[in-house]
C-alpha positions as CSV (number, residue, x, y, z in Angstrom):
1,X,-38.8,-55.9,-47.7
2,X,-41.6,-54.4,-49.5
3,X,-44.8,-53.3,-47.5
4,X,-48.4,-52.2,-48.5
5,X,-51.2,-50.9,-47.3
6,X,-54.9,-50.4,-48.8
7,X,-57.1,-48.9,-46.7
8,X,-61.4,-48.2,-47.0
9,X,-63.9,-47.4,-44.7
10,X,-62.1,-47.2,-41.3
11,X,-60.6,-50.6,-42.2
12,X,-57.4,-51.7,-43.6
13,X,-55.0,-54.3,-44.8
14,X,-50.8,-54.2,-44.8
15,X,-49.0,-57.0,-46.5
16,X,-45.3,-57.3,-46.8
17,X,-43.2,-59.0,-49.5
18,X,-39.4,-60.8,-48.9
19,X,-38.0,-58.7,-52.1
20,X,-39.3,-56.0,-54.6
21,X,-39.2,-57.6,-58.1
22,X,-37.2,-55.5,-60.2
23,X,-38.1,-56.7,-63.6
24,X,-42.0,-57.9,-62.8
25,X,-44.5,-55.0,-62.3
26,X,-47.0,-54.6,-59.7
27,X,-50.9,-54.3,-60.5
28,X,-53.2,-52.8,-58.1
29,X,-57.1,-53.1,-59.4
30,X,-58.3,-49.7,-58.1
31,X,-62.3,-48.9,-57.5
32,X,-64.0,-46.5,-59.0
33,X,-65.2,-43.5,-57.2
34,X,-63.9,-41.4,-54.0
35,X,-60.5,-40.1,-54.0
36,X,-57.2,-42.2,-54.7
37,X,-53.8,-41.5,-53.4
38,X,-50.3,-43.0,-54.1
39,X,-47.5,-42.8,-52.0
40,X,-43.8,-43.6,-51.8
41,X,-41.3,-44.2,-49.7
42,X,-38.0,-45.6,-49.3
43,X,-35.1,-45.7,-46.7
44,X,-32.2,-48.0,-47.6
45,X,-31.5,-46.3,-51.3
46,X,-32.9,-43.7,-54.1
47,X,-34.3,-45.6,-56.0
48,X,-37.0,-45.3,-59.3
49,X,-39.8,-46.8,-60.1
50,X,-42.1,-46.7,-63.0
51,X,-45.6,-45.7,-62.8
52,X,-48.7,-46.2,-64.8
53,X,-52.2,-45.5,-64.6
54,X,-55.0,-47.3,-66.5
55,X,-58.2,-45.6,-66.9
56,X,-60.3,-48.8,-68.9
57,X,-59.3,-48.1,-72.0
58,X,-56.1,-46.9,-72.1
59,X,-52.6,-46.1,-70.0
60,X,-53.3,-42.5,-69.4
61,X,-50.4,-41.8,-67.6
62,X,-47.0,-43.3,-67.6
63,X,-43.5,-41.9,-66.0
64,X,-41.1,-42.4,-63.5
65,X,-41.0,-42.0,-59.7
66,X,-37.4,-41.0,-58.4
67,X,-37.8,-41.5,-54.5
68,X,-34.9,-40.2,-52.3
69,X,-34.4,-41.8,-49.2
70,X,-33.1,-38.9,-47.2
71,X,-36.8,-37.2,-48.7
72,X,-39.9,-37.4,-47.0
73,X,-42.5,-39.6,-49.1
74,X,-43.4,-38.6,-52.5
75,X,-47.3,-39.0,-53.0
76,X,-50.0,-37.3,-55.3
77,X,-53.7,-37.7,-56.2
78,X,-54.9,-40.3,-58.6
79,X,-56.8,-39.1,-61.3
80,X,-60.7,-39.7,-61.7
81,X,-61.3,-43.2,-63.0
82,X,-58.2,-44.4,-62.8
83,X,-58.9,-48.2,-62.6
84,X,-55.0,-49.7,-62.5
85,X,-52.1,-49.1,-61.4
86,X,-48.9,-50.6,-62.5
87,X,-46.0,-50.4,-60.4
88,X,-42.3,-51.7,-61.7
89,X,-38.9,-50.8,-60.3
90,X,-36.3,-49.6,-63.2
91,X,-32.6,-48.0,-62.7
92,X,-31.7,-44.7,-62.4
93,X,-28.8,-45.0,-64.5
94,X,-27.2,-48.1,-66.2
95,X,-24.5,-48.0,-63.7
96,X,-27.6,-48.4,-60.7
97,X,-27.0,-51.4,-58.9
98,X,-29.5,-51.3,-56.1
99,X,-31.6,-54.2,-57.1
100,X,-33.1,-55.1,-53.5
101,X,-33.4,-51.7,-51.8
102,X,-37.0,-52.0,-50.3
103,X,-39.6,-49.7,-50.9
104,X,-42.8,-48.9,-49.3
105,X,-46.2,-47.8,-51.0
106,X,-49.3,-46.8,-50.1
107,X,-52.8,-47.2,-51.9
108,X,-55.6,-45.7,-50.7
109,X,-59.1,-44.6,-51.7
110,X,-61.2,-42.2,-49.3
């Protein structure tokens, strides 16, 4: 199962998905303004994912996550005016066969 939460104001929303597609990216439409944080997490598998960042014009940043389950959860700040973010699952190696391991993430802007 893959969860989500985005959270502004003092309130909040989670919602949960049956699998994590592996080929189909996530996009997250992020607002402008405060501070944005990204988090991962994961507890079945390491897994990878790829991340980008949009800014309006262009991809600004692009590169992979590597998120070990044994870890705590890997987060860091979003740049200013970041206005997407793509999230897509990809393989460590070609040998990875963890296609369903779930993996949690957390948007937030403060």
């Amino acid at each position: 199962m893959v969860s989500w939460s985005t959270s502004r104001g003092g309130s909040s929303t989670t919602s949960t998905a049956s699998s994590w597609p592996s080929r189909t990216p996530t996009r997250a439409t992020v607002r402008s303004g405060g501070d944005g944080y990204l988090s991962f997490g994961s507890d079945w598998a390491d897994v990878r994912l790829r991340v980008a960042l949009h800014n309006g014009t262009t991809w600004t940043v692009v590169k992979n996550w590597d998120i070990i389950a044994g870890n705590a959860r890997l987060a860091e700040k979003l740049p200013a005016g970041t206005q997407k973010v793509s999230i897509g699952r990809v393989k460590k190696s070609a040998g990875d066969m963890v296609d369903n391991a779930p993996v949690g993430w957390l948007l937030e802007y403060v």
